[in-house]
C-alpha positions as CSV (number, residue, x, y, z in Angstrom):
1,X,107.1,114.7,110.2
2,X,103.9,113.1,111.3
3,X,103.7,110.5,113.4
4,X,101.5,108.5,112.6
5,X,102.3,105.4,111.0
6,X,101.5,104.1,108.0
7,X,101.3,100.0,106.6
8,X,101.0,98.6,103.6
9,X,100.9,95.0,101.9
10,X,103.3,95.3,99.0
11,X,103.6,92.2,96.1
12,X,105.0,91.8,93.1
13,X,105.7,90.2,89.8
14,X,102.9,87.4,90.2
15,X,102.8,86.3,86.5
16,X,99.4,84.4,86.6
17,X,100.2,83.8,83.0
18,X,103.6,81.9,83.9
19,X,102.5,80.3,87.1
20,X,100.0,77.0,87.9
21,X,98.8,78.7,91.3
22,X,98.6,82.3,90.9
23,X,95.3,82.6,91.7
24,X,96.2,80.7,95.3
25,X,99.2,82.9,95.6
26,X,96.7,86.0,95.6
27,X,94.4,84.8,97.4
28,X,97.3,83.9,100.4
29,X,98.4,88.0,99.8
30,X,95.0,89.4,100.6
31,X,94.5,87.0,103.3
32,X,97.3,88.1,104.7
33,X,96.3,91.7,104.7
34,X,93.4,91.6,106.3
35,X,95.6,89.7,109.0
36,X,97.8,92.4,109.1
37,X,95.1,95.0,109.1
38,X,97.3,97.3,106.4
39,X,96.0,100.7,105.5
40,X,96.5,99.9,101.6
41,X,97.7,97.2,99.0
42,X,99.8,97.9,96.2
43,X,101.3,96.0,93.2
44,X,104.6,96.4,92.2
45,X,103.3,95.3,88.3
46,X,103.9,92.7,86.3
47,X,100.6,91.0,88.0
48,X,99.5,89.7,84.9
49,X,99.1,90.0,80.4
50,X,95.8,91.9,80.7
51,X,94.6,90.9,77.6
52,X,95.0,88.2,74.9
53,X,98.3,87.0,73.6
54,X,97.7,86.7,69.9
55,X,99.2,90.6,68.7
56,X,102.9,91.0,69.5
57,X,105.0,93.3,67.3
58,X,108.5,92.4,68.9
59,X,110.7,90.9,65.6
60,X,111.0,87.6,65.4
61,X,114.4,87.3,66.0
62,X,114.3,88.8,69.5
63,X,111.2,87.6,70.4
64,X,112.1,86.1,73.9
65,X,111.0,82.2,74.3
66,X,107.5,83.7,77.5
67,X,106.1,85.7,74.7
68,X,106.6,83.3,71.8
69,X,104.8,80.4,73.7
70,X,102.3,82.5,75.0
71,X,101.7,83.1,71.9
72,X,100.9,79.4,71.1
73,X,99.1,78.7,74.4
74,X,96.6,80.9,76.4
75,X,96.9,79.8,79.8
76,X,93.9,78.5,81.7
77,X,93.7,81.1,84.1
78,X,90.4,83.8,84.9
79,X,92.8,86.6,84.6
80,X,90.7,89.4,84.6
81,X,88.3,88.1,87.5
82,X,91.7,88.1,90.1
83,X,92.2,91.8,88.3
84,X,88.2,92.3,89.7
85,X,89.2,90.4,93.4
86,X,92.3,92.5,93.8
87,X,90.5,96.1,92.9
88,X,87.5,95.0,95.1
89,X,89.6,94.3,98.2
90,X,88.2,96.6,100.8
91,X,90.9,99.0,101.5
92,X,92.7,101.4,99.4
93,X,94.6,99.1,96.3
94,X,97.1,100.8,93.8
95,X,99.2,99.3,90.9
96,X,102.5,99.9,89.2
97,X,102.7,99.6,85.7
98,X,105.2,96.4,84.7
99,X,107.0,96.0,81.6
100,X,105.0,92.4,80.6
101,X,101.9,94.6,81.3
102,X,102.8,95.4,77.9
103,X,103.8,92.5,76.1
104,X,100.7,92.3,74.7
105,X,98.8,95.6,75.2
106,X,99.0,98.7,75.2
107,X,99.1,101.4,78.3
108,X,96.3,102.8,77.7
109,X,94.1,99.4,77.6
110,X,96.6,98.4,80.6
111,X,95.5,101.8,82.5
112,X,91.9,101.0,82.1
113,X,91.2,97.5,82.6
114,X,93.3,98.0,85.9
115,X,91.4,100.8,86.8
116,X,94.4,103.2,87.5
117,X,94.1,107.0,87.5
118,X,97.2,107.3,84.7
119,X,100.6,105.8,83.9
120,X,102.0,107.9,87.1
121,X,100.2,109.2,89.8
122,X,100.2,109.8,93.2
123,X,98.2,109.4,96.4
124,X,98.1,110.1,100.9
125,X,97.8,108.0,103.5
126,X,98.3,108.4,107.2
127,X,100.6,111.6,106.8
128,X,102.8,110.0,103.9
129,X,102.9,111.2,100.2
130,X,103.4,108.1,98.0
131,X,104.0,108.8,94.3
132,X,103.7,105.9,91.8
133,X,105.7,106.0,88.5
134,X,105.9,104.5,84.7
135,X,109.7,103.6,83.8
136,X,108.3,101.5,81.1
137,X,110.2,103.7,77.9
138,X,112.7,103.1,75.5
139,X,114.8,105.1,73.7
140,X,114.2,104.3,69.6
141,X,116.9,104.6,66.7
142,X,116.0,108.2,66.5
143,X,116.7,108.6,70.1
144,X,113.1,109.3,70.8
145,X,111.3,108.1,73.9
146,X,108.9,105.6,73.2
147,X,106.6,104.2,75.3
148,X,106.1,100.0,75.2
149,X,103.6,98.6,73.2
150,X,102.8,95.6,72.7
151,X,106.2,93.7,73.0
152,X,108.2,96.6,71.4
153,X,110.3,97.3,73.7
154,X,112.4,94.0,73.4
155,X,114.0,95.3,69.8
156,X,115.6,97.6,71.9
157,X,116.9,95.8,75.0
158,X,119.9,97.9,75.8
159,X,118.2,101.0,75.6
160,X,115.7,100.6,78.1
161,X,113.9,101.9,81.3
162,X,113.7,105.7,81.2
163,X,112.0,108.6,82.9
164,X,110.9,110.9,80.7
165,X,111.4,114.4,81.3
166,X,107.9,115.3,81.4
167,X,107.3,112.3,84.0
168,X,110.4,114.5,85.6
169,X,108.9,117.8,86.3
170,X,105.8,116.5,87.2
171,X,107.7,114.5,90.2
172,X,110.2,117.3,91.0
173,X,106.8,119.6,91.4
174,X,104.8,117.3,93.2
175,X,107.4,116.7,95.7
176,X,108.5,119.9,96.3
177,X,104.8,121.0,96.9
178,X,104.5,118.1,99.6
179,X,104.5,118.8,103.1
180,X,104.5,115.0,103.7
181,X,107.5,112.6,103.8
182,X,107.5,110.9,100.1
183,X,107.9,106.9,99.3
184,X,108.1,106.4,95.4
185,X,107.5,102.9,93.8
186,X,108.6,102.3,89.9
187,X,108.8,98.9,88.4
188,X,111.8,99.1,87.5
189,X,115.1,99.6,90.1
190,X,115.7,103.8,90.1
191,X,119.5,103.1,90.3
192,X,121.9,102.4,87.7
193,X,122.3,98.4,88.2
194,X,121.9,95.8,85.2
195,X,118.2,96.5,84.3
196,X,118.1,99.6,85.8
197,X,117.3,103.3,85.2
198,X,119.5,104.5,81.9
199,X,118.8,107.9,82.8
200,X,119.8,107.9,86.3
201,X,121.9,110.9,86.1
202,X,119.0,112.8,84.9
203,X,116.9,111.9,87.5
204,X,119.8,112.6,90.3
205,X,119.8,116.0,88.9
206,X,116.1,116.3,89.4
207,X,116.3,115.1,93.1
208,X,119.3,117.3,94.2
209,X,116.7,120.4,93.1
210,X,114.5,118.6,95.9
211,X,117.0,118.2,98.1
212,X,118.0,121.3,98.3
213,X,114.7,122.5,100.1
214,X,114.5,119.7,102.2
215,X,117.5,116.7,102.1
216,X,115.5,113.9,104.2
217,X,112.3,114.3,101.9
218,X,112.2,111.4,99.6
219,X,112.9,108.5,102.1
220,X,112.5,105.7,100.2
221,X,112.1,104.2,97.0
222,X,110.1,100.5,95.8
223,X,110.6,98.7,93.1
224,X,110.4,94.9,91.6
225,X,111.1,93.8,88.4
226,X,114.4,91.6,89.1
227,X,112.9,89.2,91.4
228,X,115.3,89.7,94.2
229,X,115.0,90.8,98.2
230,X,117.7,93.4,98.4
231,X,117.9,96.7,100.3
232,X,120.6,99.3,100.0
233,X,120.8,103.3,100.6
234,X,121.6,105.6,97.5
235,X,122.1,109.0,98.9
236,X,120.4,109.2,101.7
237,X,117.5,107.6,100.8
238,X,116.5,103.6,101.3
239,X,115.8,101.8,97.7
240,X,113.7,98.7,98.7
241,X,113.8,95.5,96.1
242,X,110.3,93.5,96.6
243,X,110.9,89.8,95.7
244,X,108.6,87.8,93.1
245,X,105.5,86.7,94.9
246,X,106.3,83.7,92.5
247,X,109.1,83.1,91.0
248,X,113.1,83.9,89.6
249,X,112.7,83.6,86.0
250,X,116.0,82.3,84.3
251,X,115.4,81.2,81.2
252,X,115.8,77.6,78.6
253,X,119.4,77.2,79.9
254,X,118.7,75.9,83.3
255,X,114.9,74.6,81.8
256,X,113.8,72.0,84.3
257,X,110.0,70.0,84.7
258,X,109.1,70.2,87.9
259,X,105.2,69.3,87.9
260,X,103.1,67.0,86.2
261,X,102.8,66.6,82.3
262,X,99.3,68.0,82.1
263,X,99.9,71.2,84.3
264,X,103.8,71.8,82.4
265,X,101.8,71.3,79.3
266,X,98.9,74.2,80.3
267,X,101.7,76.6,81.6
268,X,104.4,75.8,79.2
269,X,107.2,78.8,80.5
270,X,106.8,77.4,83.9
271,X,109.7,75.3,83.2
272,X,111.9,78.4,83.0
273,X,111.9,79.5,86.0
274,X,112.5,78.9,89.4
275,X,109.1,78.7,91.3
276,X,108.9,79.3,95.2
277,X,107.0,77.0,97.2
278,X,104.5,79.2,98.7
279,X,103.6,83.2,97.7
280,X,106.3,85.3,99.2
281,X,105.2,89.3,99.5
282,X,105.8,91.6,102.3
283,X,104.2,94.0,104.8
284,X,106.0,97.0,104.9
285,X,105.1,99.7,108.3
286,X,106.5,103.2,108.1
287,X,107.0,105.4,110.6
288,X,109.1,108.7,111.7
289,X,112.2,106.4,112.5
290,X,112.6,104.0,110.1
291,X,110.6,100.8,108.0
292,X,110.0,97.6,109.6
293,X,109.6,94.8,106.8
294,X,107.9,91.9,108.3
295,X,108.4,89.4,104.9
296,X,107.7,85.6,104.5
297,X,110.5,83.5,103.9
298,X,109.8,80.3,101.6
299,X,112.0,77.6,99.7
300,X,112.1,76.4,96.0
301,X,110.0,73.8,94.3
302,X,112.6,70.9,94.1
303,X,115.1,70.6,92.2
304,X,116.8,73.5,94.0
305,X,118.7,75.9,91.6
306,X,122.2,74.7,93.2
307,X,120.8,70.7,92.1
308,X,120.4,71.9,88.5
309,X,124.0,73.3,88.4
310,X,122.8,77.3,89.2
311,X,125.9,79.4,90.9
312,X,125.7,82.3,88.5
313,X,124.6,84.9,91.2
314,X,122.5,84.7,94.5
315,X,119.0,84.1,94.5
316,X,116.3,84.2,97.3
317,X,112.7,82.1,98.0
318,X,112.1,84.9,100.2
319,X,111.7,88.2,101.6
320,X,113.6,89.3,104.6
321,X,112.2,90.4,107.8
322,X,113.9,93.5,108.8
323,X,114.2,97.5,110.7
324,X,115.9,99.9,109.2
325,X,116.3,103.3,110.6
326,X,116.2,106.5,107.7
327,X,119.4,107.5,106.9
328,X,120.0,110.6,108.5
């Protein structure tokens, strides 16, 4: 393996269409890069709805309560000139395709005005292959892959992420014709955990080809989506959950006003979730022994979740600072 190491500043799920201060929040991110003096930026998606909210071809009867009220309200916010700040920051700056990317677009408009090379793609740094990937399919009544569209995808809730098999190959080739140690990022947690990879057998099947020619390849794998810091080790190789820069959505039952009339009225689902005090993101260094994760631990906006009657599962205003060899 090379040894030269490689850092990158790594955010996700920002929302500026959910939150008051997402333009601060970025702002803190890229200042913190240029602190850290990182070798790239990436984010994990879900960084903002890239175009208008007025087209939406989710049925009304599961349309969720973000999408109808964006809908109803377009948020104050210069979207597309943070879109411009982030893709002019001076070093190397990537995106993953999110699922709300296409709440209200399609990919291909997504792809463009982001400026990325494709739905999956890959690119070097420093002696380390890093692919990106597009989990954002469902599987249709005809048990046909679809991609999301423009808030599709949420008729078909329990069929949802997949890797298609083309998507597939084109890893399982571009892998195994790497002579570099490979980091993949998805949206969307690769493993088979509540909104997870359905196909995650498939893909296991795929990677034990890879494996085969080289077991300690694929070292780790990125992902946001569920607004969590969590780390764990699937065999033999590191899956890395990236908190919300933002927030941990839950929804109208534990709805709670936290700000003042005017702003709750402007950003109307930011009552439905719970916001963090200050961005959270994390700087992630990778080396030939193991990650170092230097994160930014925060707190909630008052009321805490635990004073609003929240005990359902854990949840985090932060991202863990943290080593952690490569499984060997």
């Amino acid at each position: 393996m090379d040894k030269k190491s490689v850092k990158f500043g790594l955010m996700s799920d920002l929302h500026l269409d959910i939150m008051h201060d997402g333009a601060d929040r970025l702002h803190d991110f890229l200042r913190a890069c240029d602190e850290q003096q990182v070798d790239f930026i990436i984010n994990n998606g879900d960084f903002c709805y890239p175009k208008d909210t007025s087209k939406c071809l989710c049925s009304e009867k599961n349309l969720p309560v973000n999408l109808a009220n964006a809908m109803k309200i377009s948020t104050p916010v210069p979207k597309l000139e943070l879109l411009a700040e982030f893709n002019s920051y001076h070093k190397p700056h990537y995106h993953v395709l999110g699922n709300h990317e296409m709440d209200f677009c399609s990919k291909e408009e997504t792809i463009q005005l982001y400026g990325m090379p494709g739905a999956y793609y890959d690119f070097h740094c420093n002696g380390w292959h890093f692919l990106v990937l597009d989990s954002n399919f469902f599987k249709n009544e005809k048990g046909q892959l679809t991609d999301y569209y423009y808030g599709n995808y949420f008729d078909y809730r329990s069929e949802q992420p997949y890797l298609p098999e083309s998507q597939l190959q084109w890893m399982k080739e571009t892998i195994m014709s790497s002579e570099e140690p490979v980091v993949m990022f998805s949206h969307q947690p690769l493993l088979p955990v509540s909104r997870g990879l359905k196909n995650y057998d498939r893909l296991q099947e795929v990677l034990d080809e890879v494996r085969k020619e080289d077991p300690d390849k694929i070292k780790m794998c990125v992902y946001g989506h569920i607004h969590q810091d969590a780390l764990s080790i699937d065999r033999g190789i590191i899956h890395y959950s990236i908190n919300s820069i933002s927030n941990h959505w839950i929804g109208p039952k534990y709805a709670c006003r936290r700000f003042s009339e005017e702003t709750e009225e402007k950003f109307p689902n930011l009552q439905y979730v719970f916001p963090y005090e200050k961005p959270i993101y994390g700087m992630v260094t990778l080396n030939e022994e193991g990650l170092h994760i230097e994160g930014v631990e925060g707190t909630f906006f008052k009321p805490l979740p635990a004073q609003i009657g929240f005990d359902e599962y854990e949840v985090s205003a932060g991202v863990r600072t943290r080593s952690v060899s490569w499984p060997r």
